[in-house]
C-alpha positions, -999 to 999 in steps of 0.1 A, spaced: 724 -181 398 740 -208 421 780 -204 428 802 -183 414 807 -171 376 781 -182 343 795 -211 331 771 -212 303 764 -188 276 735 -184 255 737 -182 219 709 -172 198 701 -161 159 686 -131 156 649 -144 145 642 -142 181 642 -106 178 648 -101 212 651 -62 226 689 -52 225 686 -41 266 678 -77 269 705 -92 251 726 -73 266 716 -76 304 714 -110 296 746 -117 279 732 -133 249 760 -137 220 737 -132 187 743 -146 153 734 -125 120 706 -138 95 707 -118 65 679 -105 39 685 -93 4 662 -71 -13 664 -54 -46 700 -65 -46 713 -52 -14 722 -77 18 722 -67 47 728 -85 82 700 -86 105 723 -68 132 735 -41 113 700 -21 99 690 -6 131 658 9 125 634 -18 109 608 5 98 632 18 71 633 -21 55 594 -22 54 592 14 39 613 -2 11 594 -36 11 563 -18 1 575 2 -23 596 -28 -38 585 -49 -64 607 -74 -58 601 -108 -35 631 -102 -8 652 -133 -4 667 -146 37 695 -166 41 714 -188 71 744 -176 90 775 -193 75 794 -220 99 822 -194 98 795 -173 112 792 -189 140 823 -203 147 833 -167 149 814 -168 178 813 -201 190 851 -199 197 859 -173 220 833 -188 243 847 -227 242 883 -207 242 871 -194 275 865 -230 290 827 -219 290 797 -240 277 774 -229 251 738 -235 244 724 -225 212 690 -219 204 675 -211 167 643 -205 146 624 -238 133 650 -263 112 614 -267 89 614 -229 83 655 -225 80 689 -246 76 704 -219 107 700 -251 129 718 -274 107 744 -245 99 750 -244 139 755 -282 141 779 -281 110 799 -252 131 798 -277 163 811 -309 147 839 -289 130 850 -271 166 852 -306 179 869 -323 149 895 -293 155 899 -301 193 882 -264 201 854 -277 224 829 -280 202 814 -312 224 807 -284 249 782 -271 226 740 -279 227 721 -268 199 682 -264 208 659 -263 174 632 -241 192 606 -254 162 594 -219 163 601 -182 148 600 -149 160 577 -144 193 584 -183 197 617 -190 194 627 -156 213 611 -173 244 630 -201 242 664 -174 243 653 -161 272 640 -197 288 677 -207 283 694 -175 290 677 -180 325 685 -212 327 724 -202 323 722 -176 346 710 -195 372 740 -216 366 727 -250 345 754 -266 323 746 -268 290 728 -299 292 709 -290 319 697 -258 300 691 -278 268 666 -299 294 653 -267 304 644 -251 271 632 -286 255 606 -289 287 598 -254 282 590 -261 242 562 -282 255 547 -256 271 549 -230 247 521 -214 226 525 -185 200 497 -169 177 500 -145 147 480 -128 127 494 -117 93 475 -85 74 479 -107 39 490 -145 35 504 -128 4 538 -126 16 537 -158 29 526 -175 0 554 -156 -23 576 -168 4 568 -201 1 569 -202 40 535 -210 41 531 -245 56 497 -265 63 482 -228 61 481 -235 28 445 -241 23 435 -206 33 449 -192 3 415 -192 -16 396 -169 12 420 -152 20 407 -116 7 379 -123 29 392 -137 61 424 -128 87 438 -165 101 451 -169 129 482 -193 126 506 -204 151 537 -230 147 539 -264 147 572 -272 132 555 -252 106 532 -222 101 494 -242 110 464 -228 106 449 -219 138 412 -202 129 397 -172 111 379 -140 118 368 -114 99 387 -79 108 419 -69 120 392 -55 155 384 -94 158 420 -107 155 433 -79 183 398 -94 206 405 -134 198 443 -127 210 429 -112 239 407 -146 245 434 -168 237 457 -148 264 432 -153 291 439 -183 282 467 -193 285 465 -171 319 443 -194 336 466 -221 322 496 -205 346 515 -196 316 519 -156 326 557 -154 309 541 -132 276 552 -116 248 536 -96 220 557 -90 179 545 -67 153 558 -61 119 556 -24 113 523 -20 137 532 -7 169 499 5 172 477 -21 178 507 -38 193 507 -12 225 465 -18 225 473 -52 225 499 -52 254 477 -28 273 450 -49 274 474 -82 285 490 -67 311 453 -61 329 451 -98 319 484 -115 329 488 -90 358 524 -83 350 549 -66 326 556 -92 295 590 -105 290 595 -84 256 570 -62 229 591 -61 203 592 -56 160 597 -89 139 630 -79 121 632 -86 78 637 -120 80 607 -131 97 587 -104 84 594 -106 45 576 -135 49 546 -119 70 544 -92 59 538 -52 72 504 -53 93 515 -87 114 504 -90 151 515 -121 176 512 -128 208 522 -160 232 534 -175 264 553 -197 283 551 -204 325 569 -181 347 585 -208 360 608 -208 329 612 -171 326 615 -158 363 616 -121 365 639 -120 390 666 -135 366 656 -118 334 656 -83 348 
């Protein structure tokens, strides 16, 4: 970080799912999503243990249902920050997948209307979820900790965007479909008992290509990571939903790859993962020269 204290301070949704250690190291100020199933909500934050939620997701027969933060949501964070005479960059899942980014602009403009600093806040849509939008977090919470303003991280995370590619591979597009999450991938719907796509984001869920067994999808991850290896872009990261699993063969396997420790492995919290479903596995990257280890750990 150059001179003196952070002026900056990262602010991300929880879709990220970024490891608590990390936010915390890091500094990161988080705001709640929430999911409601079988007529209880519950804030992302607050329900510890996923693995509980998908235990009750399978036995459900109910559809869960996500929702935004308010704009008193994040103004309950937003303010302390600005209150502080810091800047704030705020980073959030895809504005085509969820209104959080819209919600975060709506908390801006009224902090500035009220003369509380809202003009020192940038707000990044990362045009991702999950895997994706968690390394563009940590692209700007390095960026603040080296000691960018807020516009200079915003520059720093919307570069980085460009060079960011994510991959997952959900057990059933069932989930996805019910959702109604399911984007351009829409097509696969009709072979989808005999195929598992791989999709990635593009503003939306894309389709990406199919194989044949869950073996294949954990082998063509491993192709696409060498990959994006040769490409330079070593910063990776590997989500599951309820598969931890094939998600520690996975990471073994990409750390022989990459040659270094990924910047999280981590489980896709309810929001996300209503929509994917239990059996999900991802994996993506970024360059190193977004993420440097020296910063993040």
């Amino acid at each position: 970080m150059s001179g003196g204290e952070q002026h900056t301070v990262l602010v991300a949704d929880t879709t990220g799912y970024l490891p608590s250690e990390t936010v915390d190291h890091l500094g990161i100020e988080l705001v709640s999503l929430y999911v409601t199933l079988d007529g209880v909500t519950e804030k992302e934050t607050e329900m510890g243990d996923f693995s509980d939620f998908y235990a009750r997701l399978r036995a459900s027969e109910g559809m869960p249902t996500t929702s935004q933060p308010s704009v008193g949501d994040f103004i309950d964070v937003y303010e302390p920050i600005l209150a502080e005479g810091k800047e704030i960059l705020s980073v959030h899942i895809s504005a085509g997948l969820s209104g959080t980014h819209e919600t975060a602009i709506q908390a801006k403009e009224q902090l500035t209307s009220e003369g509380k600093g809202g003009e020192r806040i940038e707000v990044f849509d990362s045009r991702s979820a999950a895997g994706g939008t968690g390394m563009m977090q940590l692209a700007g919470a390095a960026a603040a900790r080296q000691g960018q303003s807020a516009a200079e991280a915003l520059a720093t995370v919307t570069a980085a965007r460009e060079e960011l590619k994510i991959w997952f591979a959900p057990d059933t597009l069932e989930y996805l479909r019910r959702g109604g999450r399911i984007g351009g991938a829409q097509a696969l719907i009709g072979s989808a008992l005999q195929i598992k796509p791989i999709l990635t984001f593009e503003e939306e869920v894309t389709p990406g290509e199919k194989v044949r067994t869950s073996k294949k999808v954990v082998e063509r991850m491993k192709a696409l990571s060498e990959e994006r290896h040769a490409a330079g872009a070593d910063g990776w990261v590997i989500q599951h939903i309820d598969d931890a699993e094939r998600a520690d063969a996975l990471a073994e396997a990409c750390r022989e790859i990459y040659g270094c420790e990924p910047l999280m492995i981590s489980q896709i919290g309810p929001v996300v993962g209503a929509h994917g479903g239990p059996g999900l596995l991802g994996t993506g990257s970024i360059p190193t020269k977004y993420v440097p280890t020296d910063v993040l750990r």
